[in-house]
N, C-alpha and C positions, 0 to 999 in steps of 0.2 A: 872439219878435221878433228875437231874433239869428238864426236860418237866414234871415229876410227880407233884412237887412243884410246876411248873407253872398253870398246870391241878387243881390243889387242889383249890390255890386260884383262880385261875376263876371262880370257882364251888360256893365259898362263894360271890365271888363278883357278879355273877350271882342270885344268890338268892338277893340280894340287891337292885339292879335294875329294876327285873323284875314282880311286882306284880303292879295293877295299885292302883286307889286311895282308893278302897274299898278291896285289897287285896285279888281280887277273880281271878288273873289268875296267875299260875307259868310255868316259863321258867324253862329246865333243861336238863338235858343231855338226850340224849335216851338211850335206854338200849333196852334187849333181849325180854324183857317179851314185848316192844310195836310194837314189826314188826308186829302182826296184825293192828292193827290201823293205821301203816306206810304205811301199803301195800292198806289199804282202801284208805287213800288219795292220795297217789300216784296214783292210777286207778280212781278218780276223777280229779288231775292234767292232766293227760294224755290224759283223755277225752278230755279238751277243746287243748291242743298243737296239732298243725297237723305235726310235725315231729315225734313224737313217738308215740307210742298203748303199751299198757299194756300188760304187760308178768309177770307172776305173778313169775316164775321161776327167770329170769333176775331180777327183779327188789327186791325181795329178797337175791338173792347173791349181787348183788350194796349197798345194804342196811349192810349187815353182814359184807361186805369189811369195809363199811366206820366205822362201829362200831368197827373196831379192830384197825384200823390205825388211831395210832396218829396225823398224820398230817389232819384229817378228824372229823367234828363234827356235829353229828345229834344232831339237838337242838327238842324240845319239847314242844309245850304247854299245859298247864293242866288246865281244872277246874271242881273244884269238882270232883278227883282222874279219869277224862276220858279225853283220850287225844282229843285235839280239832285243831290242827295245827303243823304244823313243818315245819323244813327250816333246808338245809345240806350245809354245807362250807367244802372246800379241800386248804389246801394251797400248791401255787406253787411257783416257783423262777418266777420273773418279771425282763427280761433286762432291761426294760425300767425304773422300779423301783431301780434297784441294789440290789433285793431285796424281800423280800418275799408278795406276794398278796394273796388276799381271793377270789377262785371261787365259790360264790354262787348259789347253786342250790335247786330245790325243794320246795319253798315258798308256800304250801298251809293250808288254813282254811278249813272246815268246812262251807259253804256254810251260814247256820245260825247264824254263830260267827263272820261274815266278816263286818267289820265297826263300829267295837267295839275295835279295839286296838291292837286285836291281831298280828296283821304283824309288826306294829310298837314295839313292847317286843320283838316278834320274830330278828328282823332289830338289833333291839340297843344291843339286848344280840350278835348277832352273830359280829357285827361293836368289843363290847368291846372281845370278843374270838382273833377275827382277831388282834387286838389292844396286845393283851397280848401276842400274837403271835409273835409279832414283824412287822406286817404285814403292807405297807402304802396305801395299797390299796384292793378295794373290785371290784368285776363284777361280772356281771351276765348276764344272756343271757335270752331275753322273748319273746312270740308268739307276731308277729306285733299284729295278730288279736285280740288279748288277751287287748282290751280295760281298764276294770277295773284294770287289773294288772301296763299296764302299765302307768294309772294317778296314782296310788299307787304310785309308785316308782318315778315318776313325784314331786307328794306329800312329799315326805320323801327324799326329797334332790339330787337323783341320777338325771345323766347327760345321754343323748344321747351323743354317740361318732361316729365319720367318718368309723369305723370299721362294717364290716357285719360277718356274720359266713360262713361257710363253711363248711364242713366235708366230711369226707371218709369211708368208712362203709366196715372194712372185716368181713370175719363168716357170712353173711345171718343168718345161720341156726342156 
């Protein structure tokens, strides 16, 4: 019952924060009816990442996962009732923290919406989520090549760390 109550007020406090100065963009939770529009921009993400290609199957069940589990939140932006952006956080336990952190993933616009705000609403709504969370830390992971993204996030406070990725890949198929 408490992660409900905590879910609940995010949801007001997120409305609060996330409209800019002319109250033309809303943050908000995702939901069922916007996997299409999730799944357009996701297969625009993916285009530019050279570690993934779009799998419209895969990448709808990752979408449905994260929509069910609480410890996961697809965020949303709207304007003018069509979605224009999104950004998805999972939290994990952090040794390093003692403690709970925010893996963010998925950050993208709308191509024609970019440089207008919306990553920054998207950022701060998903920072106060993590925050309500309990969470004292955020990361994410971005294409080197991926230049605009990463003076965005340059931009908006985040740090280069000594750490690289890696990964292991079972299932191919």
């Amino acid at each position: 019952m408490a992660n409900r109550q905590k879910s609940t007020s995010f949801l007001l406090d997120l409305r609060k924060i996330t409209m800019n100065d002319n109250g033309q963009y809303l943050i908000r939770r995702g939901h069922a009816a916007d996997l299409p529009d999730l799944l357009f921009l996701l297969k625009q993400l993916f285009a530019v990442e050279k570690d993934f290609s779009f799998q419209r199957k895969r990448q709808l069940q990752g979408l449905r996962l994260m929509l069910a589990d609480t410890r996961s939140i697809v965020l949303v932006a709207e304007q003018e009732n069509r979605v224009i952006g999104m950004c998805t956080g999972q939290l994990l336990i952090s040794t390093a923290e003692g403690g709970p952190a925010v893996l963010v993933e998925d950050l993208v616009i709308f191509p024609d919406r970019q440089g207008k705000g919306v990553g920054r609403l998207l950022m701060r709504a998903m920072s106060s989520w993590a925050e309500t969370n309990g969470a004292t830390r955020m990361q994410l992971l971005s294409d080197r090549n991926n230049g605009s993204a990463l003076k965005f996030y340059q931009k908006t406070g985040w740090q280069l760390t000594e750490l690289i990725c890696l990964r292991k890949i079972f299932n191919e198929g």
